[in-house]
Each structure stands twice: as structure tokens, then as C-alpha cells.
PAZAPA-4460 file (N, C-alpha, C; in steps of 0.05 Angstrom, whole numbers, plus 32768, in hexadecimal, padded with zeros to 4 digits):
% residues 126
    n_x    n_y    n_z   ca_x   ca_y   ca_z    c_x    c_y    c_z   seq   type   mol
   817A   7E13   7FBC   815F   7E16   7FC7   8158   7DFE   7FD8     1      X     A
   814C   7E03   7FED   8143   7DF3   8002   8119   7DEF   7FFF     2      X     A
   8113   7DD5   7FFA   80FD   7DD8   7FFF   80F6   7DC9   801A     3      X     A
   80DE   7DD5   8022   80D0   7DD5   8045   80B9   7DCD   8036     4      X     A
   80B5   7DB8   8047   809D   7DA5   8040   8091   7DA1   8022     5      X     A
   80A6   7DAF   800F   8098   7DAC   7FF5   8082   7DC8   7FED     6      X     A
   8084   7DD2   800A   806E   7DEB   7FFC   807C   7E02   7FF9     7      X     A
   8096   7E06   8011   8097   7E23   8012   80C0   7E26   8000     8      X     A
   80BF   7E2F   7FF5   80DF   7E2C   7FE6   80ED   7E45   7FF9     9      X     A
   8105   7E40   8006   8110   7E50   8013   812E   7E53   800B    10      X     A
   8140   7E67   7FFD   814F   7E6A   7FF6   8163   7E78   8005    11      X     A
   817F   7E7E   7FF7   8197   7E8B   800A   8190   7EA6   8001    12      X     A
   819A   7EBF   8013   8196   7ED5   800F   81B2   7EE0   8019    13      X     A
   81C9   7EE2   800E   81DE   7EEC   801E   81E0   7F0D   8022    14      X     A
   81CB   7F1F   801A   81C8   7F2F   802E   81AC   7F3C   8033    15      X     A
   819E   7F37   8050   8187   7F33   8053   817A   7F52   8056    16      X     A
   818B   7F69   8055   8187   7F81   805A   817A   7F88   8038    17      X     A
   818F   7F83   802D   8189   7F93   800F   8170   7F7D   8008    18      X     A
   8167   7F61   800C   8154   7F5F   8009   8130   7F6F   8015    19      X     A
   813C   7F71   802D   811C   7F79   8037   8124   7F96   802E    20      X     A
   8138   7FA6   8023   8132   7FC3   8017   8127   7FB8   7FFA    21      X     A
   812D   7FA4   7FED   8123   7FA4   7FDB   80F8   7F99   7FDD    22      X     A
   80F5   7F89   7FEF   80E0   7F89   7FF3   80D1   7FA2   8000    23      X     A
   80D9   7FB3   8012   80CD   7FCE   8014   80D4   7FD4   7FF8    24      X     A
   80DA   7FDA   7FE6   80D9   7FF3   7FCE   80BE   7FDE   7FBB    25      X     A
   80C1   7FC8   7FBB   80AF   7FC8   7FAF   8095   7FCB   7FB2    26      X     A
   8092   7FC8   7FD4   8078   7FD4   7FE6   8075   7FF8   7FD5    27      X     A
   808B   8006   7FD9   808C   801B   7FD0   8084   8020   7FBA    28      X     A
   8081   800E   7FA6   8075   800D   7F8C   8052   800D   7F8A    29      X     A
   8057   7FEF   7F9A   8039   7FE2   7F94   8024   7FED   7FA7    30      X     A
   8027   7FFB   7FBF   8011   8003   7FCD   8005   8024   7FC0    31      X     A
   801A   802D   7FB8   8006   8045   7FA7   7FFF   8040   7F8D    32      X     A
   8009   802B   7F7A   8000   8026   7F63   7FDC   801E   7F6F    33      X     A
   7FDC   8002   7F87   7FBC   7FFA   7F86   7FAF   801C   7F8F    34      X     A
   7FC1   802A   7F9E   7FA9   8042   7F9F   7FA6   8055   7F8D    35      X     A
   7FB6   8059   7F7A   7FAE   8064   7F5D   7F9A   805E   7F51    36      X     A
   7F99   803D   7F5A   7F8A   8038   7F46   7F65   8043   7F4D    37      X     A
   7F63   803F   7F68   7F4F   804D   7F74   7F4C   806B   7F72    38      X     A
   7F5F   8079   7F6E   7F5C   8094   7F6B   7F49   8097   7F50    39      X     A
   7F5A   808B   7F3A   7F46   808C   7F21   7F38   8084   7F1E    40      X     A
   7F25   8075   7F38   7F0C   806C   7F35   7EFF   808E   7F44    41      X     A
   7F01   808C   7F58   7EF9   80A8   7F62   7F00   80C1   7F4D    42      X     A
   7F0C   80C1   7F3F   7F11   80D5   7F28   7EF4   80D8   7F19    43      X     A
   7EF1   80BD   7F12   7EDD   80B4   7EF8   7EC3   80B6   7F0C    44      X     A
   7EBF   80B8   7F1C   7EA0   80B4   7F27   7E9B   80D3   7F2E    45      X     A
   7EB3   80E3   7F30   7EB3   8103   7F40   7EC7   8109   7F24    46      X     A
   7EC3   810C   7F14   7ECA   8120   7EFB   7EC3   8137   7EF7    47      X     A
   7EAD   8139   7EFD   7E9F   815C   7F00   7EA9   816D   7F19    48      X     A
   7EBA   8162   7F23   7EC1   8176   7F48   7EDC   8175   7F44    49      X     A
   7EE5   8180   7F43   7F06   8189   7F3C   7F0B   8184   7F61    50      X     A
   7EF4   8192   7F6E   7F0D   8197   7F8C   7F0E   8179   7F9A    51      X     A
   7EF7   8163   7F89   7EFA   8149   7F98   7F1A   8135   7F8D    52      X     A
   7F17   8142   7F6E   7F2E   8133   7F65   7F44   813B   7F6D    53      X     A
   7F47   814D   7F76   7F5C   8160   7F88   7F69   8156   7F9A    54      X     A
   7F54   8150   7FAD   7F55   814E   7FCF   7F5D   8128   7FC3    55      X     A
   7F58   8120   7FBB   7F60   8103   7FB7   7F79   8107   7FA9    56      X     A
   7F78   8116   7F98   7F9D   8112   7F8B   7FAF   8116   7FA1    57      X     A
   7FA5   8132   7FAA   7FBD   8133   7FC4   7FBD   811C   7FD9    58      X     A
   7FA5   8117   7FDF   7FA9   80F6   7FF2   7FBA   80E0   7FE8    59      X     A
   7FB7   80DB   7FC7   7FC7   80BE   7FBD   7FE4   80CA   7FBA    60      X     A
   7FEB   80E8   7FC8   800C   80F8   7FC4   8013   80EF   7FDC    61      X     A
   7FFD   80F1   7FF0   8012   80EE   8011   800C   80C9   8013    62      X     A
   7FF4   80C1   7FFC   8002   809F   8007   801E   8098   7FF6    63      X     A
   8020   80A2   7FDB   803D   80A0   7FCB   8055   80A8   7FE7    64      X     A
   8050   80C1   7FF8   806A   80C3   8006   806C   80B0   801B    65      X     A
   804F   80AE   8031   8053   80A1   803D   805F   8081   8043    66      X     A
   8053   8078   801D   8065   805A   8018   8086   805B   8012    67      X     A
   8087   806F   800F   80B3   8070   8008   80B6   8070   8023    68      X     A
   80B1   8069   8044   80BB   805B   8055   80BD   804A   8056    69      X     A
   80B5   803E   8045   80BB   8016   8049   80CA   800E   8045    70      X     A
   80E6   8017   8037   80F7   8006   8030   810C   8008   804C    71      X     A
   8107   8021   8054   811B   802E   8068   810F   8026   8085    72      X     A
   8103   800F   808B   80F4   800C   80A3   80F1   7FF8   80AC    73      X     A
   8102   7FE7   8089   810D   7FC7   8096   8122   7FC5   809F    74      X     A
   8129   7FB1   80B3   813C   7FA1   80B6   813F   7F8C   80BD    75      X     A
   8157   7F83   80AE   8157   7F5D   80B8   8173   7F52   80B1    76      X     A
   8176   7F3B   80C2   818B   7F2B   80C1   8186   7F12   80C2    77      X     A
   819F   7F08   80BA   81A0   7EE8   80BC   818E   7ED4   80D1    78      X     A
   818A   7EBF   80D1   8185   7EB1   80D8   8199   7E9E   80E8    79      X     A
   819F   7EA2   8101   81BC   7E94   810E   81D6   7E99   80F9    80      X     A
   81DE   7E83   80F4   81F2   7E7F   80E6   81E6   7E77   80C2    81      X     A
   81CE   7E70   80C4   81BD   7E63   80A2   81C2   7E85   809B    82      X     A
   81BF   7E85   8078   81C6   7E94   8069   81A0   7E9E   805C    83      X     A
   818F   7E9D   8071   816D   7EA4   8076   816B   7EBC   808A    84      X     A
   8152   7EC3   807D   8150   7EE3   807C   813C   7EE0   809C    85      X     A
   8132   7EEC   80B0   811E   7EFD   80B8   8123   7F1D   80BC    86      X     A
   810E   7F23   80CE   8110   7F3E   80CE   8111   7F50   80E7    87      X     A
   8126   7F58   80EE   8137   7F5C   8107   8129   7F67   8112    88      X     A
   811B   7F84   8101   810E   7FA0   810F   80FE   7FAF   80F9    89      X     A
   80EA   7FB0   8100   80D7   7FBB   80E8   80D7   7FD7   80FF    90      X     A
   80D6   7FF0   80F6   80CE   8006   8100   80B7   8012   80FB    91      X     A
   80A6   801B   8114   8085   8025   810D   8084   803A   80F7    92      X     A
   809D   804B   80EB   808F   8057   80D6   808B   804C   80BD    93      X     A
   808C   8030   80C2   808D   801D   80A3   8073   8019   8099    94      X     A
   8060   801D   80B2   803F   8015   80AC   8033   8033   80A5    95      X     A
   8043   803E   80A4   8038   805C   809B   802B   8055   8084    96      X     A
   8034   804B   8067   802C   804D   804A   8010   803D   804D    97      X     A
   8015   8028   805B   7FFE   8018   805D   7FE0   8024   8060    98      X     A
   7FE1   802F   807F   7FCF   803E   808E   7FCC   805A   807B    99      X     A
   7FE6   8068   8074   7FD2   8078   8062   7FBB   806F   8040   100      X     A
   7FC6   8058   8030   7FB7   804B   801D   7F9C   803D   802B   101      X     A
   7FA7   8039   8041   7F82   8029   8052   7F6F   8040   8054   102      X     A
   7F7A   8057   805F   7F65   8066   8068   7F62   8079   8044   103      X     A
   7F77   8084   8033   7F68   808A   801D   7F5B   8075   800F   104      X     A
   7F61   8061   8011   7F46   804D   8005   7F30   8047   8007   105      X     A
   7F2D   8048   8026   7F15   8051   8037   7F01   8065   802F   106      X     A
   7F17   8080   802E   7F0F   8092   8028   7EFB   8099   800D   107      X     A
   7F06   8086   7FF1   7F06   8088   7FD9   7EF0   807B   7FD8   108      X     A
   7EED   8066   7FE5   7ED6   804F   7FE3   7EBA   805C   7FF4   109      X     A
   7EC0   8067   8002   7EA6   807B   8019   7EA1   8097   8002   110      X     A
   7EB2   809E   7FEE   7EA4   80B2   7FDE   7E95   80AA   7FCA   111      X     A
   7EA3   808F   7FC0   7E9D   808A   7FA6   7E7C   807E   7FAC   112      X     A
   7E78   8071   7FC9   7E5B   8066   7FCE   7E4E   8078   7FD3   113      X     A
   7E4E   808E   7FDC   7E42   80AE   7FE6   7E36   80B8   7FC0   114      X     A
   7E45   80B1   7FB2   7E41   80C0   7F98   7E30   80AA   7F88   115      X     A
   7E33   8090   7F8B   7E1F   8080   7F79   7E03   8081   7F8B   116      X     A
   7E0A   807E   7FA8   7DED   8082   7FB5   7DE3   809D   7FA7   117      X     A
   7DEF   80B6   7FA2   7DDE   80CE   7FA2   7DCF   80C7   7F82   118      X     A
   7DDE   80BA   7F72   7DDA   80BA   7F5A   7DB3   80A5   7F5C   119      X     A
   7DB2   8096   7F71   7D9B   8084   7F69   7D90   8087   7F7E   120      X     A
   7D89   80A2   7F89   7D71   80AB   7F99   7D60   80BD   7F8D   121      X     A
   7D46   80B6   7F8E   7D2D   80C2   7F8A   7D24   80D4   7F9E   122      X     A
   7D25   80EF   7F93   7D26   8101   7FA5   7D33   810B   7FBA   123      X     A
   7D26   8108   7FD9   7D3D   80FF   7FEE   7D39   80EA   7FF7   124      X     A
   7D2F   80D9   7FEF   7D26   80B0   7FFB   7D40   80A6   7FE9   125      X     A
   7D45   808D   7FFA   7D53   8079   7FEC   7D46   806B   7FE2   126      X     A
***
């Protein structure tokens, strides 16, 4: 191991491909686990509406697919002749998983405030 200025530890990677697939899969992991976790918030505030819990399950299905492009959308190689990783070619369908978890989050977060507002209005005034 090589340290750079003491802050950043930069190590050998002798093959820089199977690393960034291994960092996409774990993207693959962790971006629909954080939006799970928002689904069962929108679950728990819309428990009585089957067709809201619905329309959100099927949304956190196409962000689960849309994130299994990430592993397949890196690429990278060496660094000259050093045995250091960058990343050669990222391909635009890699931001797919992303953009779809932004906008169902969005989404989740604009119902869930739609439903606590309705809950603490008097009459029709806020």
C-alpha cells in the first residue's frame, strides 16, 4: 500500500475490470435496499390503499431492474504501466438505477407529504 499525503491509501489492483464490476454489483445492492427502505415508509403512511402500495411496489421492481446495469456499464484499466485503477468508459445506461431511485424517491416523499398535509387540515384551510 501506498499512502498520498497521509489521507488517501491507494492500493494495487491487478485486475481493474473485475474490480469496478465488483463496485457496480454492490451499487446493485445498495441503491434499492435505500429505496426499500422508503417504500415501507410509504407502505405505513398509505396502509389503507392497496392500489397506492401497489403502484410503489411496482416502481421499487423497475428501480431493482433498472440498478442490475451497473455492474455491466463499467469499464476500466490500468493506469499507464502502475498496477491503479481508473475508469476507461462508463456507458449512459449505468445512470439508469440512479435516476430511476431519484425520481421514485421523489415520488415517495411528494405522497407521503400530500398524506400528512391531508391528515392536519381543518376542513379545507390549512
Amino acid at each position: 500500500m501506498t499512502h498520498f499525503n497521509e489521507l488517501v491509501t491507494v492500493g494495487n489492483v491487478g485486475n481493474c475490470q473485475r474490480l469496478l464490476v465488483a463496485i457496480g454489483s454492490v451499487g446493485t445492492v445498495a441503491v434499492p435496499a435505500n429505496s426499500f427502505l422508503m417504500y415501507l415508509r410509504v407502505r405505513a403512511v398509505y396502509n389503507d390503499s392497496v392500489f397506492v402500495k401497489t403502484l410503489f411496489g411496482i416502481f421499487w421492481v423497475g428501480v431493482l431492474g433498472a440498478c442490475v446495469t451497473a455492474p455491466f456499464s463499467l469499464e476500466g484499466g490500468h493506469i499507464g504501466t502502475t498496477q491503479r485503477c481508473i475508469d476507461t468508459n462508463i456507458k449512459a445506461f449505468g445512470a439508469a438505477g440512479l435516476l430511476a431511485a431519484a425520481i421514485n424517491d421523489t415520488l415517495i416523499f411528494l405522497a407521503i407529504t400530500y398524506r400528512l398535509l391531508t391528515f392536519h387540515t381543518v376542513g379545507n384551510s390549512w
